[in-house]
N, C-alpha and C positions, 0 to 999 in steps of 0.2 A: 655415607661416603667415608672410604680411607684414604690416608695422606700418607706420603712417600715417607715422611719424617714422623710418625704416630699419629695414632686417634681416629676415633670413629666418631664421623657426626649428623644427626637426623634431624631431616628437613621435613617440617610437616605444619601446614596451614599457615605456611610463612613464617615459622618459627625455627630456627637455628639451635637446637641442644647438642651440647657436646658428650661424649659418651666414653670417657679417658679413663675413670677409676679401674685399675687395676693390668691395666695394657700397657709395655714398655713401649717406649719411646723409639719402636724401630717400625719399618715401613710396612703397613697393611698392602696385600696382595690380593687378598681374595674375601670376599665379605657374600656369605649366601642362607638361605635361610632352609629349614628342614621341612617339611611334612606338617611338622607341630609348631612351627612358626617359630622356633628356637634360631636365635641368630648365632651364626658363627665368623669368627675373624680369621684368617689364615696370614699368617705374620711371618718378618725373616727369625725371629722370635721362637717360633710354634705356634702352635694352634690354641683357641683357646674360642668361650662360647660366655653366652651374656647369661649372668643367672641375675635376675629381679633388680640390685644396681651397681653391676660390678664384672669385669670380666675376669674370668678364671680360667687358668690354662689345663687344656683339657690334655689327661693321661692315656699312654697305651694298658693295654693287660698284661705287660710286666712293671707296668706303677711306673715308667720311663715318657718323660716328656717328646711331644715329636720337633724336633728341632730346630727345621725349616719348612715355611709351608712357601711356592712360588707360583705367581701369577696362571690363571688358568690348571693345578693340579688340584681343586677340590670340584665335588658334585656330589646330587642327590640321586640315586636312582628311581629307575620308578616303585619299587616297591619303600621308599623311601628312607634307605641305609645310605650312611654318609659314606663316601668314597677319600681320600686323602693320600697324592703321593709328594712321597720326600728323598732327599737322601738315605733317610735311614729305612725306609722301606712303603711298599705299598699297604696302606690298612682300609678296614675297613667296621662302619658302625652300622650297626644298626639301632632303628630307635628302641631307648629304652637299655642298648647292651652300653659295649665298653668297646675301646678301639682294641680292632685286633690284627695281627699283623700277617698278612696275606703270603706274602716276597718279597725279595727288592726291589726297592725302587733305583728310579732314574733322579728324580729330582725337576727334568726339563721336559716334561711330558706335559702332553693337554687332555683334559677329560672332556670326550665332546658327546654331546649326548643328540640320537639321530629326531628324525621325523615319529618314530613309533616308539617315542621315551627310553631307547635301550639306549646303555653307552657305552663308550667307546675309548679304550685307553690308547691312546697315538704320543709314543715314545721318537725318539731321533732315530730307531731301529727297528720298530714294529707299529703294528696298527694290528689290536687284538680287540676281539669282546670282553667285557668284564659281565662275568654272572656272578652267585648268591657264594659261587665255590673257590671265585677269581677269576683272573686271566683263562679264556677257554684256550683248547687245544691250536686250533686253526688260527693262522697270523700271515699277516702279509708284510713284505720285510719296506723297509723305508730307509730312505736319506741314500740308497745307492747314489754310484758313481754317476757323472753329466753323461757320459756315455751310454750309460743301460737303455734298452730299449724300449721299456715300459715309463712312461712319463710316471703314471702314478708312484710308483715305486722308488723315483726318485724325490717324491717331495714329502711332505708331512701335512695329516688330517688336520686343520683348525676349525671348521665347524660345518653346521650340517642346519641346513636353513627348515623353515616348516612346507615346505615345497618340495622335499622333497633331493636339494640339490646341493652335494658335499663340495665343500671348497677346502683344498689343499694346497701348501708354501712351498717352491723349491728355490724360492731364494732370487731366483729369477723371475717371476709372476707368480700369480695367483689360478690355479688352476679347478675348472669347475666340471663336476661328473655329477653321474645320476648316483645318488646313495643306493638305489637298488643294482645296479652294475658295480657298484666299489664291492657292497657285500658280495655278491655273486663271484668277482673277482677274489675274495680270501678265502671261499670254500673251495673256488676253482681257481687257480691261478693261472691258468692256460685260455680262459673265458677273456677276452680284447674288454675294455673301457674305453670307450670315447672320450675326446679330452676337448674342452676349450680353454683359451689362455687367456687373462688378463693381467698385457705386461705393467711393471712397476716401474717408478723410477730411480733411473742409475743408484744404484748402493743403499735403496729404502729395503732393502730383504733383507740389509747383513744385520740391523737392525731391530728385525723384527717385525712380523705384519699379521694383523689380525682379522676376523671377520665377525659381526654381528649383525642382529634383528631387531629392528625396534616391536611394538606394538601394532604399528599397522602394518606391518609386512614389509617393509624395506629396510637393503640390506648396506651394509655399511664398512667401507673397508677403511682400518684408521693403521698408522703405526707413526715412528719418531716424527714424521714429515709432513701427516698430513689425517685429516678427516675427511673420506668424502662418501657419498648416496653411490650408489650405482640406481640409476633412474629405472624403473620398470617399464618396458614399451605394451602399451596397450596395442598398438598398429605395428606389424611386421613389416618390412621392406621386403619387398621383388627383387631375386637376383637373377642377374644372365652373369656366368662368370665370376661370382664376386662382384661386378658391377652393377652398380644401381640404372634402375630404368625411369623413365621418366618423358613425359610429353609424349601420351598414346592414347588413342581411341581405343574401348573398352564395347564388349561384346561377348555374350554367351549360346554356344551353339544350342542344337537339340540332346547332345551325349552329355552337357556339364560342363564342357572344358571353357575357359575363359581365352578368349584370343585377343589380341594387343595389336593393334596399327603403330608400330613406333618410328619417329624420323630415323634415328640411324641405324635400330637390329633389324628394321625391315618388319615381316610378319611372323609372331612368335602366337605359340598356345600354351596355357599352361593345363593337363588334362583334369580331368575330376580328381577331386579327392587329394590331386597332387598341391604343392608348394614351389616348382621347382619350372623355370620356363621352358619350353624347347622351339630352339629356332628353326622356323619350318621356308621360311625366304630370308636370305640373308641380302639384304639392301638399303640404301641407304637411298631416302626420301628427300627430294629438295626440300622441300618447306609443309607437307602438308600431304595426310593419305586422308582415306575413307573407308571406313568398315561398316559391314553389317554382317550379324549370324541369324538363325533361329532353327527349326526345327528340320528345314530343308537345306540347311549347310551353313558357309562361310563365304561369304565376298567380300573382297578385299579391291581397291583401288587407288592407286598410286599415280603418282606423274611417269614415271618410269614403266610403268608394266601394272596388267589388268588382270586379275584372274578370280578366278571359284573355285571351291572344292565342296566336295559332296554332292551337289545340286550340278549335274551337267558339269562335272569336273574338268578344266579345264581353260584356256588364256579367252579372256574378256576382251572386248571388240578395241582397238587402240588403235590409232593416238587416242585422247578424251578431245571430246567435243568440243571445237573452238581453239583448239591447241593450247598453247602453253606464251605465247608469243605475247598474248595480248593479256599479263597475266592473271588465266583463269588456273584454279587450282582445284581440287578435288576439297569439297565441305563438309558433306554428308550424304551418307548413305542409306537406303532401307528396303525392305521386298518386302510386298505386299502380295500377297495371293499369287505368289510366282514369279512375280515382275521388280524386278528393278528399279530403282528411282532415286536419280543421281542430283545432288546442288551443287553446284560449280560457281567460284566465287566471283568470274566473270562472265557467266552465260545462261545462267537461272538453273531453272530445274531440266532435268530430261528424263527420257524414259527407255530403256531399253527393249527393243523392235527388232522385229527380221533382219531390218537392215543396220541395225549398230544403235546407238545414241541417236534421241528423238528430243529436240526441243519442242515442250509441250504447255509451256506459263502461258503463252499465248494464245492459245487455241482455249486454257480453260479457264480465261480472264485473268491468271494473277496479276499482282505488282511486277514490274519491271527489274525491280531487285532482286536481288538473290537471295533465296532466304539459308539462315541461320543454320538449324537442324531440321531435322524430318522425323516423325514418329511413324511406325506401322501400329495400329491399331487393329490385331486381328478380331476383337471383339466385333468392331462393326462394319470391319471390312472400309478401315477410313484409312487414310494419309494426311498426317497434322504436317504442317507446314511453321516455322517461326520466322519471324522475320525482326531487323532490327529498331523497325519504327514502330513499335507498341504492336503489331499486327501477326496475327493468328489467323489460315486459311486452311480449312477441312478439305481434303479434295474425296467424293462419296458418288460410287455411281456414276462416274464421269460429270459430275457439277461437283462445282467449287463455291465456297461458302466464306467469307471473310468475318472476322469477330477484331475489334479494337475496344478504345476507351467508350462507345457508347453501349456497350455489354460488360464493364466495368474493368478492363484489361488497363494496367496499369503498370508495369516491372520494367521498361525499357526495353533493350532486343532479349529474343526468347534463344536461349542456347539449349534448353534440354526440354524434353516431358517425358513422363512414366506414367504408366497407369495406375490409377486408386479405385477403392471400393466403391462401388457408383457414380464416378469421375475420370480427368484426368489431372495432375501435375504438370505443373510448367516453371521452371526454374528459369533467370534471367540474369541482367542487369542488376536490376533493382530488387532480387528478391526470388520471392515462391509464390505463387500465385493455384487456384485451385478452379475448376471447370465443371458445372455441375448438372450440366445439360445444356441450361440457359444464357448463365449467367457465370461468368469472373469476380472470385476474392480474392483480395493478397493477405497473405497471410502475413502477421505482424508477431516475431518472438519479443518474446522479453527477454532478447541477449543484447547486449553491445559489445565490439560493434552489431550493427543491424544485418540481416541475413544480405549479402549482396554479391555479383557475381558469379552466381548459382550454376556450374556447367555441368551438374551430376545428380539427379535425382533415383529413389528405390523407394517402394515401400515394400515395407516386408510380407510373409505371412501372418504376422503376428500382430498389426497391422500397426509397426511405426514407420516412421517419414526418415529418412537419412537421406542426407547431401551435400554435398562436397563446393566447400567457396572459397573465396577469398579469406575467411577468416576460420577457414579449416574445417574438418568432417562435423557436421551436425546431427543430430537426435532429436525428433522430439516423439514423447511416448505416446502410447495407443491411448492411454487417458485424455493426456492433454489435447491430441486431436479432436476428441470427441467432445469434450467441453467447447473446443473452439466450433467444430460444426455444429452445438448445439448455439452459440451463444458469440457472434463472431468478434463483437469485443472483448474476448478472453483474450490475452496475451499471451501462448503456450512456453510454460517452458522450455528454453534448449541447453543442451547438455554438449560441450566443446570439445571433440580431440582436436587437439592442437599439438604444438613441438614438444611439450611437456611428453606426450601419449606418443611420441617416435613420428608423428608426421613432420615432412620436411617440403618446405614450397607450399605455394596456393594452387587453388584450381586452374586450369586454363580458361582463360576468357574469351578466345575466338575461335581456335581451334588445336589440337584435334578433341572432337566430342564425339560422344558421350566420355564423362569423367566417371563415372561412376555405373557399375555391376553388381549382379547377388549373382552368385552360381547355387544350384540346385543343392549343395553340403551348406545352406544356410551361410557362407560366408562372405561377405562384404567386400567388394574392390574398388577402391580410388587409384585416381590418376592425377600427380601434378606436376607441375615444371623441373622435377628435381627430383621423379619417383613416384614407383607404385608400388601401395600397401594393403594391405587386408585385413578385415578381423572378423572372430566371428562371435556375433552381437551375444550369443547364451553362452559364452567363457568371456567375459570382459571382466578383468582384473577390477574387482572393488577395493575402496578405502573400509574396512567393516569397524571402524572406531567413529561413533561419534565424535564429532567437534563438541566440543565444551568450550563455551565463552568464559573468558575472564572479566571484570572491570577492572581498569588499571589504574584511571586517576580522573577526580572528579573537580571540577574548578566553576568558580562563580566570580564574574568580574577579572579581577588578578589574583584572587586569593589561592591557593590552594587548600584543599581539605582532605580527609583520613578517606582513601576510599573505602574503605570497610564499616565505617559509621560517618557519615558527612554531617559536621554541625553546621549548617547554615546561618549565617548571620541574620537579624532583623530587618526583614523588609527586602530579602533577596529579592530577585527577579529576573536574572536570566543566569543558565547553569548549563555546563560543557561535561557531559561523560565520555572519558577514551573506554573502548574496549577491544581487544582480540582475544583471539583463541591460536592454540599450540595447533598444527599439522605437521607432520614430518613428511608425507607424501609429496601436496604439494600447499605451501601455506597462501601462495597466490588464488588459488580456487574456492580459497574459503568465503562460505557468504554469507550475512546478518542480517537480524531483525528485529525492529526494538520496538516497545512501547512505553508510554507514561500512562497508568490508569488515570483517567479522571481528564486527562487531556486529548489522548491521541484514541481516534476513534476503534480505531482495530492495530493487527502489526505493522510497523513501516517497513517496506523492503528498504537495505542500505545498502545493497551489493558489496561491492571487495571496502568501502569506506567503516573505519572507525571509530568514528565520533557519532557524537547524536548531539544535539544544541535547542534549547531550548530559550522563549524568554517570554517575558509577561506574565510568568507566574505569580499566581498569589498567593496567601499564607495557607497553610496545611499542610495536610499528611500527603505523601504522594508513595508510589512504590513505580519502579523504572526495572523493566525486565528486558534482556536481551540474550537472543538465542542462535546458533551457529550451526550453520552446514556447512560439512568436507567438502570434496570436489564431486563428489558422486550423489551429494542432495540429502544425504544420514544427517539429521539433525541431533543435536543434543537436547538435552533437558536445560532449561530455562534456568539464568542465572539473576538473580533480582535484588535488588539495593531500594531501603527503605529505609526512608528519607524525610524530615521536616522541614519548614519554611515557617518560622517564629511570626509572628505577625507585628509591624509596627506600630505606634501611637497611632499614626492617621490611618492604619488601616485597621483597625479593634473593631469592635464593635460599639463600643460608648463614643469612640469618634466619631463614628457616623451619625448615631442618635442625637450628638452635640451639633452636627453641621445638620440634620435633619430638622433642629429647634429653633437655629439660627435661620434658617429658610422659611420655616413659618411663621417666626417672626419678622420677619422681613415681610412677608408677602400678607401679613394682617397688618404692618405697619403701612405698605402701601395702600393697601387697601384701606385704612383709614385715611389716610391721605384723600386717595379717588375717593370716597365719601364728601370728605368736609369740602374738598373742590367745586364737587358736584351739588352741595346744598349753597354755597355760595353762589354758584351760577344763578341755580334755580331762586335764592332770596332776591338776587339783585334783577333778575326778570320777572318775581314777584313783583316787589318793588314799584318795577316801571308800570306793572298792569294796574296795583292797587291806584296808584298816581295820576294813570291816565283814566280810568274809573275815578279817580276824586274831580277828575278835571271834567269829566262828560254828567255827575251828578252835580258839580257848582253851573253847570252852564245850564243842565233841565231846571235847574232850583231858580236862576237867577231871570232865566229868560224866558222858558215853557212854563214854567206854573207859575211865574208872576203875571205874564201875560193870560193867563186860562184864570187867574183868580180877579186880575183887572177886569177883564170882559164879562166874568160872571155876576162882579159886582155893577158891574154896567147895567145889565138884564135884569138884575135888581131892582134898578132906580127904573127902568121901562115898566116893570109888570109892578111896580107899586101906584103907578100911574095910571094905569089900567082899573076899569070898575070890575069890583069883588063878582060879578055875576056874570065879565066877559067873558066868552069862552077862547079868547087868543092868549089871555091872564092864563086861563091854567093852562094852555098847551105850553106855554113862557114857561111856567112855572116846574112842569115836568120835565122841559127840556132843561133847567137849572138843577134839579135834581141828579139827572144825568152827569150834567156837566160836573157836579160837587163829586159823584163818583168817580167820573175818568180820574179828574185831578186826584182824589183821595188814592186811586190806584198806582200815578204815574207818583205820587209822595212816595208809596212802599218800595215802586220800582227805584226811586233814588236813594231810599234808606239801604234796600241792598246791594247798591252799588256801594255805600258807601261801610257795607259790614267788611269791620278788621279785629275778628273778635282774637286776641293772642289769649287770653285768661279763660281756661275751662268753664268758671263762673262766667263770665260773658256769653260764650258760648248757648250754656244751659238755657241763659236767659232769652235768650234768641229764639233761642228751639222752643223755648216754653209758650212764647208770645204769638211763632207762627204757628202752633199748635192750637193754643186758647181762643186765635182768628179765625182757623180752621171750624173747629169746633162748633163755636159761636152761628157760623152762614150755614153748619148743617144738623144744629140740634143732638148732636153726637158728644155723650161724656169722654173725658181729655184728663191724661191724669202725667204728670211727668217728674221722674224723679235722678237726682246727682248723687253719684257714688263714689267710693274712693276716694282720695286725697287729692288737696287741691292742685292743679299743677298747669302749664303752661302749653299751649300747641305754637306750630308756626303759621304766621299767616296761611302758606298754603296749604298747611294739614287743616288747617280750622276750616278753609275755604272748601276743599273736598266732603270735609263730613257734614258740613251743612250742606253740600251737597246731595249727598245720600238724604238726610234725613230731611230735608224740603219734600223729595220726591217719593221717600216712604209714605211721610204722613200723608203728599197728598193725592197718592192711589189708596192708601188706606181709607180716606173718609170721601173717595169719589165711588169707589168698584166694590170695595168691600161689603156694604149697606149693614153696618157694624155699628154695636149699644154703646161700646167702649171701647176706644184706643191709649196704648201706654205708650210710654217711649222714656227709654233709661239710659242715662250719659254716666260712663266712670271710668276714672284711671288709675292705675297701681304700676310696681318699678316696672313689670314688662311692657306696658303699655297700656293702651286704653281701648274700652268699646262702647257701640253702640247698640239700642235694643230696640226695635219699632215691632210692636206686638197688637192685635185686633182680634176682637172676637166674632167674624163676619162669616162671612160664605166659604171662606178659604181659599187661598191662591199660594203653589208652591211650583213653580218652574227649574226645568234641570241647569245646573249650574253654564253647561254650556249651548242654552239655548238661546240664539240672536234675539232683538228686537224683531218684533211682525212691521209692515208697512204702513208707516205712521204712527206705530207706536215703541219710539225707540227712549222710554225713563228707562226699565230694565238694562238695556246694553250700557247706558249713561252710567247707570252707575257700577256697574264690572268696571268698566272704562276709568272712574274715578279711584275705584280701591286700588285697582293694577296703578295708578300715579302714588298712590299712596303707600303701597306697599300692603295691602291690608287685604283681610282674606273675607269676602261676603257669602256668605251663606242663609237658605231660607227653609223652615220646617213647618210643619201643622202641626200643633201642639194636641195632647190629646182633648183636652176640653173643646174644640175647633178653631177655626181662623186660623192667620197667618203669622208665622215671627219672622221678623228682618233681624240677622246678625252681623255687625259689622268690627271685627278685629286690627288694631294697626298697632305696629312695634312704638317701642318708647321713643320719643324721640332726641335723636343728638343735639 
């Protein structure tokens, strides 16, 4: 950058250096760079170039500084020699030489360099070529008098765009010619140039006015007053007269030409190939005509007057049908196989007959209504019908066929259809909708607003969709279509001209239709309330610069942070990135797309918005990428900011492992808790059973076998009375025998009511005693021995393993028919076991096999471990017989 007042200063990666050493303190004019990347300054000063850190004023080749350089006199050619005019003359360098002086100069001249790199010395008095030799022969004179007849020659060259198209100052506007006719015109001066004007404001010429290019093609006119774009029109306007047209039914015959129903020029063509209308009926339309063309002519119908040409050329049958009184108006038009067939907005459809207009809805069943538009379908020799209550009726071979929402029709009233590649289109109300033999889709873009309004549909040969809404000419590509017929929740791209691209007004929405044409030159024609334009889809002016995204500023909370390194605070969690991207076309069209790895599953679309917002993040590494499209869909290469999030105390990893410790601490302290709870319950319902067992063995002790020991001593004193030889003495005597055993039986059964062995040693001895009785009744050796340290059970753990071990020993010494039985009591810190071992027949059953019927010790005692918590198991040892193992944890 140079300043009016000195210095030169360079902007780069957001860094500001200033570049002053050795450059006077007078105003930089011109600042350019050479071939070899050599910068040079052009000053009120002289001239002068940057060597490594410093500028040095650059000499001619008589060793003489040049002494004034002014705005727009330096340039590079293409063979890359420096150009430089001054007052003191025109020079010139080449790389590598010395400046060398050509002529004189002007001082007020511009160097403009064309479209094919040549350039151009435009003095206040000429417009010459500059070659390798200087100024060539051939000139064209400039700044003549207001008078002269030649516009060009009145003004002065300022630049010469990449398109092609030279713009010239006369002070009074800005004038624009084809650079290949300016040249033509200085080797010929007798050869005319076409001139367009673009006037200035009052006294901005005397001033000075300029023209430039940025990078993407748009050209820019600045001077004291003003900056401004001159907008590129993608869409041409339709002129009649220099007036614009606008609010016309659209129609292409069988030659190409495009013909126009418009309210007030009446009926105009514009022919093939041309741009240019011509009015062929001049009238004016109450409110409403009708067209149709095709390969058989032009019909045209109006309120005022009916005719055709080409086809039986010649006035169509009038007044229309149902007159005018009751107001019916002309809707739509279309010929099918020869025949005519009119919608009239108050009398349905008709058909044109021998005798004039034929109302014919009712004879082929339609709706009462009147419908919308009419299609000819010469593919199958149909007539579509649209109407405005969701309703679509084919009229085929004199039947009529109606389709609504139970065939999936959906877009509100139909104002258009065209035909598609194995289909038809139907544009609406509500949209685009597609016909695919059977069945209706609507078609859903991904624009906003939403497709709606639709009175102009085309598909191309190429095969895209264009048409014309309320929210302006629409696109969507032959790609996108086919994704969406592949897959019909794809949401197609669309691509918007709108007023930015020279359209002016929306579609019409009732009538007159069709809004939209292709003529056979590929070119495109809409129609809206305010003018008809065209383009043609393979020259449409592109953006070819990618958008490149910027990030601008990055925030967390209130903070603000560096967007270029963001240090995040500890324990962040929710973060705000701005971003845009520069377009100078048009910056409204620009579109985004962001991701956060690690969070967002693929790219987020964020259309025209610039921000991305995020929260609940947690601590880590993240990287945040976002990427930009122009208005034409060119994306740029991906901009990405990489990023930390510190992690806080409670969010580390030892915090958690600390809250993970305290949890299971927690959850073993309750759980000791639910233990000693749960042995409490179960002591004090011990408790009550050992009590109520103490109390049903005081009562057998006190009352049952005193009474069984009374009575037998009774029988005593009877059978001693008895002679030793009676024989009722001994039957006495045996039945007292008896009676000594019941009672001895029902004593054991109250000893074990009344067993509360708490001490291992008690225990033992218990075991040892029902064993040595065992033993005893069946001649079987008995060996039993205590292990381990002495230690303590609870009543009801004591109560369970004599359990078990009653019912071990006393299938061991019933089933087993065994020499010797063991049996081994001990305990240690984990707990304690028991051991019932035989050397018998052998008996080992699977650990989950039930009791058999009537024989339920086995289940007994699963039954008693599972109370106990203790784990039974049974083996065949290899010598034979059986071992019982019974495990149970220490107890609390």
């Amino acid at each position: 950058m140079g300043f009016r007042y000195g210095g030169v200063y360079r902007i780069g990666d957001g860094v500001v250096t200033p570049l002053r050493e050795g450059l006077p303190e007078r105003s930089v004019m011109h600042l350019l760079f050479d071939h070899q990347g050599q910068a040079w300054a052009g000053t009120t000063a002289g001239l002068f170039r940057w060597r490594v850190d410093r500028w040095v004023p650059e000499l001619a080749d008589d060793a003489m500084p040049v002494p004034q350089v002014k705005s727009g006199t330096m340039a590079i050619d293409r063979q890359g020699a420096l150009w430089v005019d001054s007052p003191q003359g025109l020079f010139r360098r080449v790389p590598g030489g010395t400046l060398r002086r050509l002529r004189d100069g002007s001082g007020a001249s511009e160097m403009v360099r064309d479209e094919h790199g040549e350039l151009w010395w435009s003095t206040p008095e000429r417009l010459v070529a500059l070659t390798g030799e200087g100024p060539a022969k051939a000139f064209m004179p400039q700044g003549r008098a207001a008078h002269w007849p030649v516009a060009v020659e009145r003004a002065q060259l300022q630049y010469v765009d990449r398109a092609g198209q030279a713009w010239l100052s006369d002070g009074l506007g800005l004038l624009r010619v084809s650079a290949e006719d300016l040249r033509r015109h200085v080797r010929h001066p007798a050869d005319p140039v076409p001139v367009s004007r673009l006037p200035l404001v009052a006294g901005e010429g005397e001033g000075g006015v300029g023209v430039m290019q940025d990078r993407e093609g748009n050209l820019w006119v600045y001077s004291a007053q003003r900056l401004e774009k001159l907008q590129p029109r993608r869409l041409q306007a339709l002129e009649l007269a220099g007036r614009p047209l606008g609010a016309a039914a659209l129609a292409v015959d069988g030659a190409g030409s495009l013909w126009l129903a418009h309210l007030t020029e009446g009926l105009l063509q514009v022919p093939a190939g041309a741009s240019v209308p011509q009015q062929r009926v001049a009238q004016v339309n109450w409110d409403a005509s009708a067209l149709a063309a095709d390969a058989a002519g032009v019909a045209w119908v109006s309120p005022v007057r009916s005719l055709q040409l080409a086809a039986a050329p010649g006035a169509l049958p009038h007044p229309l049908p149902g007159g005018l009184d009751g107001g019916a108006r002309p809707q739509s038009l279309a010929r099918l196989g020869g025949t005519l067939w009119l919608a009239m907005t108050g009398t349905g459809l008709h058909r044109l007959g021998p005798q004039g207009w034929e109302a014919v809805g009712p004879a082929l069943g339609l709706p009462a209504a009147p419908p919308l538009s009419l299609f000819a379908d010469e593919r199958d020799a149909s007539l579509w019908l649209g109407y405005t209550d969701q309703q679509v009726w084919r009229v085929r071979a004199g039947h009529a066929q109606g389709f609504g929402p139970d065939q999936g029709l959906d877009m509100g009233g139909v104002l258009a259809m065209a035909p598609g590649r194995g289909g038809l289109w139907l544009g609406g109300r509500d949209g685009v909708a597609w016909f695919d033999g059977r069945r209706f889709r609507r078609l859903l873009g991904a624009l906003a607003p939403p497709l709606q309004g639709v009175s102009g549909l085309v598909e191309t040969p190429e095969g895209e969709l264009w048409f014309n809404g309320v929210a302006g000419v629409g696109r969507i590509s032959r790609e996108e279509l086919l994704a969406w017929h592949r897959d019909s929740r794809h949401r197609p791209a669309v691509e918007l001209f709108a007023q930015d691209d020279g359209l002016e007004g929306f579609a019409p929405m009732l009538r007159p239709v069709p809004s939209a044409a292709c003529t056979p030159d590929g070119r495109l024609w809409f129609a809206t309330k305010l003018g008809v334009f065209w383009l043609d889809p393979s020259r449409v002016l592109r953006n070819p610069i990618a958008a490149q995204a910027l990030i601008q500023a990055v925030r967390t909370g209130e903070q603000e942070l560096d967007p270029r390194s963001p240090a995040l605070p500890r324990g962040a969690r929710s973060l705000e990135i701005d971003y845009t991207a520069a377009s100078l076309t048009r910056p409204a069209g620009v579109r985004f797309w962001y991701r956060l790895e690690g969070v967002d599953e693929g790219w987020q679309a964020a259309g025209a918005r610039r921000s991305a917002f995020y929260s609940n993040l947690a601590p880590g590494d993240y990287r945040f990428e976002v990427v930009a499209a122009n208005e034409d869909g060119l994306r740029g290469p991906p901009t990405a900011l990489v990023f930390s999030i510190p992690a806080a105390f409670w969010q580390t990893g030892a915090f958690k492992l600390l809250l993970l410790a305290v949890g299971l601490l927690l959850l073993w302290g309750a759980h000791r808790l639910r233990l000693r709870a749960v042995s409490q319950r179960w002591r004090l319902r011990l408790e009550g059973r050992l009590a109520e067992r103490g109390r049903i063995a005081r009562d057998l002790h006190d009352h049952l076998l005193q009474g069984v020991q009374a009575l037998v001593l009774r029988l005593h004193v009877i059978a001693s009375d008895l002679r030793p030889e009676d024989k009722t003495r001994h039957r006495l005597e045996g039945l007292l025998d008896e009676a000594e055993a019941l009672a001895g039986q029902t004593r054991d059964q109250v000893s074990g009511l009344r067993l509360q062995p708490t001490d291992l040693g008690q225990l033992f001895n218990a075991l040892q005693a029902l064993g040595q009785g065992l033993a005893a009744s069946s001649g079987v050796q008995f060996e039993a021995r205590l292990q381990g340290r002495p230690g303590e059970l609870s009543p009801a753990a004591a109560e369970e393993v004599y359990g078990v071990a009653r019912e071990a020993l006393s299938n061991a010494f019933r089933h087993a028919r065994p020499q010797r039985v063991w049996l081994t009591l001990g305990q240690g810190e984990a707990g304690g076991w028991l051991s019932v071992r035989d050397d018998g027949v052998g008996f080992a059953p699977a650990a989950d096999t039930p009791g058999e019927p009537g024989h339920w010790g086995l289940l007994g005692m699963r039954e008693r471990a599972q109370r106990l918590g203790a784990r039974l198991t049974w083996h065949r040892p290899a010598e034979g017989g059986t071992e019982l193992h019974l495990a149970w944890p220490a107890q609390p």
